[in-house]
N, CA and C atoms as a LAMMPS dump frame, in Angstrom:
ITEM: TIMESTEP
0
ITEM: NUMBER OF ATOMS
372
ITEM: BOX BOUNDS ff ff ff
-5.0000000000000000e+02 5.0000000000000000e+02
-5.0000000000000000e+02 5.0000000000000000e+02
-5.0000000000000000e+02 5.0000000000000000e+02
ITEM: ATOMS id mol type element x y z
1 1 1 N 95.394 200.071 -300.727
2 1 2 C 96.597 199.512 -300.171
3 1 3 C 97.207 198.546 -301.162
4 2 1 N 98.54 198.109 -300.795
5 2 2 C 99.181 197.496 -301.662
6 2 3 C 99.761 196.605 -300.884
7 3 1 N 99.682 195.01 -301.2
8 3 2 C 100.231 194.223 -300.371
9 3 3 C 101.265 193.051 -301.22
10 4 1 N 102.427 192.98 -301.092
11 4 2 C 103.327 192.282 -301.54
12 4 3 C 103.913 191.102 -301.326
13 5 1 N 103.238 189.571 -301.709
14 5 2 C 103.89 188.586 -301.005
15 5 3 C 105.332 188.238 -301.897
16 6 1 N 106.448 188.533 -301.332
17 6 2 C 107.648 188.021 -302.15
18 6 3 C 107.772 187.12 -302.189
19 7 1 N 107.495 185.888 -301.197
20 7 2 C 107.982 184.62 -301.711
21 7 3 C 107.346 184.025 -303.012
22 8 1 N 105.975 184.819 -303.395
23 8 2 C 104.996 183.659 -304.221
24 8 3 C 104.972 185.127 -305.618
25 9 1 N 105.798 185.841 -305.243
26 9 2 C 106.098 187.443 -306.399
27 9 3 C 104.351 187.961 -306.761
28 10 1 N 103.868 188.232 -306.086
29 10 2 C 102.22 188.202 -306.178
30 10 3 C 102.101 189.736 -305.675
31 11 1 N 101.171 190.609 -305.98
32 11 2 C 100.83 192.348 -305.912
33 11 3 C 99.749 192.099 -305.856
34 12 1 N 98.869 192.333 -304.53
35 12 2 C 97.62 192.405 -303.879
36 12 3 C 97.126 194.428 -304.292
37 13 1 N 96.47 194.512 -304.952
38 13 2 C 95.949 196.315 -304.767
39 13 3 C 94.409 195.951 -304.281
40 14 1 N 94.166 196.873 -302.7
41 14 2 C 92.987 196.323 -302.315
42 14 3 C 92.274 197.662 -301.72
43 15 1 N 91.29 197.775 -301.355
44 15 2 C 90.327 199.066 -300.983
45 15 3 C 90.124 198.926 -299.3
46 16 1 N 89.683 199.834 -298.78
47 16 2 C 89.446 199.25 -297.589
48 16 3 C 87.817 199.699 -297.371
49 17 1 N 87.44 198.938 -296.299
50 17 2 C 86.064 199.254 -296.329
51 17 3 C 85.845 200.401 -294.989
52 18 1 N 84.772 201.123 -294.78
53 18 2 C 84.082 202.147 -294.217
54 18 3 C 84.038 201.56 -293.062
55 19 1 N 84.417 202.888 -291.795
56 19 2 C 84.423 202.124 -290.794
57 19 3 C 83.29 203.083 -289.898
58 20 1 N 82.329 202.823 -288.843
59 20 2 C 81.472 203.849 -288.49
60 20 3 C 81.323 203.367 -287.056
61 21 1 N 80.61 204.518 -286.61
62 21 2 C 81.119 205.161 -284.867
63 21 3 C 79.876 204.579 -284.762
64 22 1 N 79.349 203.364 -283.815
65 22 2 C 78.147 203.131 -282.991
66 22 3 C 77.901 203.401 -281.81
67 23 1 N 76.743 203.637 -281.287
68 23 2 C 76.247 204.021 -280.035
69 23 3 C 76.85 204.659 -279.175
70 24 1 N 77.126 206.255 -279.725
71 24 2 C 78.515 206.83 -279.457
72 24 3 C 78.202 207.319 -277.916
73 25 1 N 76.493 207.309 -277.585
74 25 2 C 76.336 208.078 -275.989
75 25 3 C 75.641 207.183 -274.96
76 26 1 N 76.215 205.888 -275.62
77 26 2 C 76.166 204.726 -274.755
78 26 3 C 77.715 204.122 -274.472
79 27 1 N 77.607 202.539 -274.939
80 27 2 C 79.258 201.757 -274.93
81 27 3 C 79.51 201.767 -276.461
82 28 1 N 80.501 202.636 -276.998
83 28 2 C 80.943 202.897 -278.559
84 28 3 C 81.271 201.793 -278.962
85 29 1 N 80.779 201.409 -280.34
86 29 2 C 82.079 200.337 -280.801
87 29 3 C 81.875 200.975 -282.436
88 30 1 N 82.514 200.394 -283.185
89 30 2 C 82.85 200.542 -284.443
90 30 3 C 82.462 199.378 -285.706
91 31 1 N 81.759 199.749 -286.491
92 31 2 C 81.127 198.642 -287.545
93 31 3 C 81.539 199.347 -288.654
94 32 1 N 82.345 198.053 -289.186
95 32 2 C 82.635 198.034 -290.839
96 32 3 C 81.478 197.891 -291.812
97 33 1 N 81.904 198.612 -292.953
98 33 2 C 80.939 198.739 -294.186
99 33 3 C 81.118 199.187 -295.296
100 34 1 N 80.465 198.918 -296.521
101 34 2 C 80.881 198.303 -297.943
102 34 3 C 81.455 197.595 -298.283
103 35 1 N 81.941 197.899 -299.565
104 35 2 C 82.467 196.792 -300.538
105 35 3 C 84.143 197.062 -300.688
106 36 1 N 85.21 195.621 -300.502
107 36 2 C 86.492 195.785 -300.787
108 36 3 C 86.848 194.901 -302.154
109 37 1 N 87.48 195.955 -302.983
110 37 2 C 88.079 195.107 -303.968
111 37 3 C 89.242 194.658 -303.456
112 38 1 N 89.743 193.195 -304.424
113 38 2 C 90.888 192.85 -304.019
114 38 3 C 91.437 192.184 -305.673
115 39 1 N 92.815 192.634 -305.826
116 39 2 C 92.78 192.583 -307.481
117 39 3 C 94.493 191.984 -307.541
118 40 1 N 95.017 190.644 -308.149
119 40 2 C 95.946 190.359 -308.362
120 40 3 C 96.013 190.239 -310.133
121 41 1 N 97.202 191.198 -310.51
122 41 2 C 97.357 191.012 -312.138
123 41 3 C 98.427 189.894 -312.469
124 42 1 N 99.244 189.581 -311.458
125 42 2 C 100.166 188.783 -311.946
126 42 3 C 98.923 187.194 -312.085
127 43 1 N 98.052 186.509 -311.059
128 43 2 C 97.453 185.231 -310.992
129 43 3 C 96.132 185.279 -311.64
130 44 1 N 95.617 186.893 -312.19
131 44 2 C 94.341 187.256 -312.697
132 44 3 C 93.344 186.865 -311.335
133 45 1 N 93.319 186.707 -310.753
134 45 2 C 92.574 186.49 -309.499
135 45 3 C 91.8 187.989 -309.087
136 46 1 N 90.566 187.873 -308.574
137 46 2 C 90.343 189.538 -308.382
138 46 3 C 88.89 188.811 -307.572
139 47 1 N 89.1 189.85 -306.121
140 47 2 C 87.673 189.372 -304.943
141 47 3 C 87.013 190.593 -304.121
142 48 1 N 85.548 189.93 -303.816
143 48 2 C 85.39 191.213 -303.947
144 48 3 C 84.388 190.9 -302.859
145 49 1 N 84.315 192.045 -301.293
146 49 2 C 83.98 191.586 -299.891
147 49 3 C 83.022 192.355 -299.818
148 50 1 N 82.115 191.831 -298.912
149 50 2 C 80.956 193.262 -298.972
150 50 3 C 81.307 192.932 -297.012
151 51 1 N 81.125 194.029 -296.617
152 51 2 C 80.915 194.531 -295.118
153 51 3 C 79.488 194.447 -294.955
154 52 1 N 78.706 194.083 -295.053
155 52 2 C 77.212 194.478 -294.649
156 52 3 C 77.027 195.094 -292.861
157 53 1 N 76.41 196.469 -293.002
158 53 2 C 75.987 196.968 -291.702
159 53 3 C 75.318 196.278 -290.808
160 54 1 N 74.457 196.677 -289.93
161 54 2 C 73.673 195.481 -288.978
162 54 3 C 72.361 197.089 -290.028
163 55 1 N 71.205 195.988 -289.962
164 55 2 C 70.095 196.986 -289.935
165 55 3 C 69.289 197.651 -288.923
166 56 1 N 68.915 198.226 -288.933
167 56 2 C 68.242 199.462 -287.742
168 56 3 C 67.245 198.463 -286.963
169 57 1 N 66.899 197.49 -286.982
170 57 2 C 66.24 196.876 -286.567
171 57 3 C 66.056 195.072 -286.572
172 58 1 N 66.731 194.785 -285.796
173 58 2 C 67.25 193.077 -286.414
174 58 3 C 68.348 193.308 -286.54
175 59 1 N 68.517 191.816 -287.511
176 59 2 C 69.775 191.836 -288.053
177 59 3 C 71.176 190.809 -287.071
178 60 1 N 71.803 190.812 -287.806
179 60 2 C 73.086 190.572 -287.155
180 60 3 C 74.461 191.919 -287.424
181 61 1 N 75.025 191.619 -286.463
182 61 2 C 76.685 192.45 -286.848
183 61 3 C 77.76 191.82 -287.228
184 62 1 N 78.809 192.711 -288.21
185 62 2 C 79.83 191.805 -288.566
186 62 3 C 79.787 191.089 -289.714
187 63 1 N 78.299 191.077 -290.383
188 63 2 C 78.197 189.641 -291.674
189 63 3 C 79.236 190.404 -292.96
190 64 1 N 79.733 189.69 -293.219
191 64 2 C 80.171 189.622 -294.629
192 64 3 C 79.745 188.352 -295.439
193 65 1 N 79.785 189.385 -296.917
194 65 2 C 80.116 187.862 -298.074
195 65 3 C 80.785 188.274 -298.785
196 66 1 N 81.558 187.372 -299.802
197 66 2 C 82.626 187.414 -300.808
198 66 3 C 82.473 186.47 -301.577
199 67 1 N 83.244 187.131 -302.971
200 67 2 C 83.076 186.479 -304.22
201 67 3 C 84.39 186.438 -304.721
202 68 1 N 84.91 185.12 -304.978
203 68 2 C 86.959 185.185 -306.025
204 68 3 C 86.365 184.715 -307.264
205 69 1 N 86.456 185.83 -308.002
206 69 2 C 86.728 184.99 -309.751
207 69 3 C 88.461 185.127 -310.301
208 70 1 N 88.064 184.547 -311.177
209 70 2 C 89.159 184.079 -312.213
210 70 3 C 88.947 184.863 -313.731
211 71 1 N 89.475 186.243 -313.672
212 71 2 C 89.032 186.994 -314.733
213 71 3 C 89.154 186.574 -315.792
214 72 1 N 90.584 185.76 -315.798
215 72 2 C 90.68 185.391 -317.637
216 72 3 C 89.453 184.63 -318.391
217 73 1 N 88.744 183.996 -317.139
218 73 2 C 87.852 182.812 -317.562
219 73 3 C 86.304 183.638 -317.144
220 74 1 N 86.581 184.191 -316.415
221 74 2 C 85.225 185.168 -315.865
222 74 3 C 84.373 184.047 -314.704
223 75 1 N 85.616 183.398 -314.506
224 75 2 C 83.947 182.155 -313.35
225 75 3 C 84.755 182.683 -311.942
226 76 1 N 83.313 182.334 -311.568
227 76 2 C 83.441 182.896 -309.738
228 76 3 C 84.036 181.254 -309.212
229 77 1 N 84.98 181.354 -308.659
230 77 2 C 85.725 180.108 -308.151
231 77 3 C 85.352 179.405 -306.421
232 78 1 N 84.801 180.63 -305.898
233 78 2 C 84.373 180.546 -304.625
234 78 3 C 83.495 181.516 -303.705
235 79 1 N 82.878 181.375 -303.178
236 79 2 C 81.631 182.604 -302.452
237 79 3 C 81.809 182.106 -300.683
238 80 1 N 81.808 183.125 -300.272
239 80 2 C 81.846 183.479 -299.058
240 80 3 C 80.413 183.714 -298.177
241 81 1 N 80.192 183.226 -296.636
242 81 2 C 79.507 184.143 -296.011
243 81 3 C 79.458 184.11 -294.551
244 82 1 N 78.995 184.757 -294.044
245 82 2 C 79.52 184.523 -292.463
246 82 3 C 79.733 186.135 -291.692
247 83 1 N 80.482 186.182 -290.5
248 83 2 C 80.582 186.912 -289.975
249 83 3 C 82.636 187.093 -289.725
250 84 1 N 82.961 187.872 -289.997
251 84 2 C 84.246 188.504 -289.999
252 84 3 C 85.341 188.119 -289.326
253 85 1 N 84.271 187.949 -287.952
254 85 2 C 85.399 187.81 -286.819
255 85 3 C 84.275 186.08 -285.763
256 86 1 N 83.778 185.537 -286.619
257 86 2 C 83.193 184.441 -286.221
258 86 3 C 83.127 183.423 -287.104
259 87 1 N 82.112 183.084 -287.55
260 87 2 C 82.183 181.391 -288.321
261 87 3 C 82.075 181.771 -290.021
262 88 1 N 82.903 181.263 -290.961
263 88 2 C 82.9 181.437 -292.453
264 88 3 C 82.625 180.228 -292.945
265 89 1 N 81.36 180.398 -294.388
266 89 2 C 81.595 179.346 -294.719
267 89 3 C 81.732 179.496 -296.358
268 90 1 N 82.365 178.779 -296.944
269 90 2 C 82.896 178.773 -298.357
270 90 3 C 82.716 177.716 -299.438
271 91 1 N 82.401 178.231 -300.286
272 91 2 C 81.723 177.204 -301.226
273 91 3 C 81.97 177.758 -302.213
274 92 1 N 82.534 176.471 -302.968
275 92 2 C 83.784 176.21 -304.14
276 92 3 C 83.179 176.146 -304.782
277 93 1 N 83.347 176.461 -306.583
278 93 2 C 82.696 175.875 -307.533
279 93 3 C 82.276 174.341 -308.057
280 94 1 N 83.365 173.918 -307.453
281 94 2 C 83.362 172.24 -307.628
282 94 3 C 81.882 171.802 -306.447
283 95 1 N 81.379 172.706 -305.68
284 95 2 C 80.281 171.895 -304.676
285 95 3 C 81.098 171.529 -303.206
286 96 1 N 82.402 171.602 -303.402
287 96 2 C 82.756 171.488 -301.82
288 96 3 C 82.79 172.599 -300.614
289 97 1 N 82.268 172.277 -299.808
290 97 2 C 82.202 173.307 -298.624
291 97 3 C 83.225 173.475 -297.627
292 98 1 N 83.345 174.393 -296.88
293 98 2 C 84.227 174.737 -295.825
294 98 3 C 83.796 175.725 -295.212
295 99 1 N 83.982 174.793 -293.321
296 99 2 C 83.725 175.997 -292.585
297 99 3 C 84.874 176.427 -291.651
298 100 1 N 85.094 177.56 -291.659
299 100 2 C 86.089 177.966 -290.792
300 100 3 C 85.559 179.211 -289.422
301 101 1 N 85.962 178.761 -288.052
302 101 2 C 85.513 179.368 -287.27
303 101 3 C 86.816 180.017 -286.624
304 102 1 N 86.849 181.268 -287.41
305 102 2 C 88.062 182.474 -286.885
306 102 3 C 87.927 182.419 -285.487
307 103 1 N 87.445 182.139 -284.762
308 103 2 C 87.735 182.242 -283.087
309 103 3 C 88.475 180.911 -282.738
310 104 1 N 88.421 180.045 -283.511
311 104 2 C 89.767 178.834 -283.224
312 104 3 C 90.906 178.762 -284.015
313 105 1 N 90.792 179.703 -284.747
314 105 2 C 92.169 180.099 -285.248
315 105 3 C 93.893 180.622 -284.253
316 106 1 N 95.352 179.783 -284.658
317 106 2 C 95.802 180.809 -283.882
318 106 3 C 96.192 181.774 -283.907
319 107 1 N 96.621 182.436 -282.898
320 107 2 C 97.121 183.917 -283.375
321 107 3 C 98.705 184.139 -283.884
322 108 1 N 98.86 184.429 -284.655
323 108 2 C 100.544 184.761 -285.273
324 108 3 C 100.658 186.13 -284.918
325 109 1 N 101.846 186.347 -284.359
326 109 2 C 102.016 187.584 -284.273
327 109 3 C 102.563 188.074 -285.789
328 110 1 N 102.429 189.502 -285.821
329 110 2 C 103.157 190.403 -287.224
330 110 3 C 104.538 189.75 -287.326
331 111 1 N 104.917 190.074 -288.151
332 111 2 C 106.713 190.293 -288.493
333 111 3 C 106.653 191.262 -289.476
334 112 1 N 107.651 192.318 -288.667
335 112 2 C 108.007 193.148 -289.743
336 112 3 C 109.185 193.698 -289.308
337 113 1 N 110.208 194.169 -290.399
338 113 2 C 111.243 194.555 -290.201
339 113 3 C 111.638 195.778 -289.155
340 114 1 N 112.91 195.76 -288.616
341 114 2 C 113.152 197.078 -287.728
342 114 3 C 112.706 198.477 -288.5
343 115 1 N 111.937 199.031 -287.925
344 115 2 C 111.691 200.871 -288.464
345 115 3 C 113.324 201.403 -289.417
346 116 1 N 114.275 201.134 -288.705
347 116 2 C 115.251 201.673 -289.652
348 116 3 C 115.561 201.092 -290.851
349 117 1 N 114.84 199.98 -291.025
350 117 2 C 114.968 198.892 -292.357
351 117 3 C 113.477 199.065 -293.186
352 118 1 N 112.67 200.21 -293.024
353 118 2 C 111.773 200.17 -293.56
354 118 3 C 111.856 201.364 -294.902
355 119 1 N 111.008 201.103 -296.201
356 119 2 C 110.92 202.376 -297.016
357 119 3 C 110.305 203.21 -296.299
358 120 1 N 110.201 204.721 -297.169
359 120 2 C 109.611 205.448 -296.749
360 120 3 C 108.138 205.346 -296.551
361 121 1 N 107.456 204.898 -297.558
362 121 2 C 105.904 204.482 -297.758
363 121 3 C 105.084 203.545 -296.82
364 122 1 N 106.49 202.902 -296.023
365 122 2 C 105.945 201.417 -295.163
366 122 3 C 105.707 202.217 -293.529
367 123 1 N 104.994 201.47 -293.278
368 123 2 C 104.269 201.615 -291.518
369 123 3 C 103.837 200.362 -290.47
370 124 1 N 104.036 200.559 -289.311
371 124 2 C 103.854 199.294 -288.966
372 124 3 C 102.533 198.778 -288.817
């Protein structure tokens, strides 16, 4: 995918990760998995998400981690870990931490232009 912020002139090219059918002859749900690149050439910025599965036994669902480097310089600027759609925590190169708990986040709805104002390539 290709994601375009115009105000900040920035070109996101990103992967998406694997999505898989659970406990399909019970209550179904769906778990993400692998790895997403995420690659800006204009800020050299480039990150990179892992989906981790739940394991067959244990485990949690949902965990991710992530890594942002700074290619020109090659240093990892920040690491990720947590769960997707629950608590993240982030840790900077400088040693400062942050936690963010996506369930107290608010919700924004989309904006996107009327269908007749869209290119051909765009979808809602």
């Amino acid at each position: 995918g290709v994601l375009y912020l115009m105000e900040h002139e920035e070109e996101y090219v990103f992967t998406l990760p694997s999505a898989y059918a659970r406990s399909i002859l019970t209550i179904p749900w769906v778990e993400l998995g692998g790895k997403v690149n995420i690659n800006c050439a204009r800020t050299g910025y480039s990150a990179t998400v892992t989906f981790h599965t739940k394991p067959f036994y244990g485990g949690k669902v949902h965990r991710v981690t992530a890594e942002v480097k700074h290619n020109p310089t090659n240093t990892i600027v920040c690491k990720a870990q947590g769960e997707w759609n629950g608590t993240l925590e982030f840790t900077y190169s400088n040693g400062e931490t942050k936690v963010i708990d996506t369930n107290k986040l608010p919700v924004i709805r989309k904006k996107i232009r009327p269908i007749a104002k869209q290119g051909p390539l765009e979808s809602r």
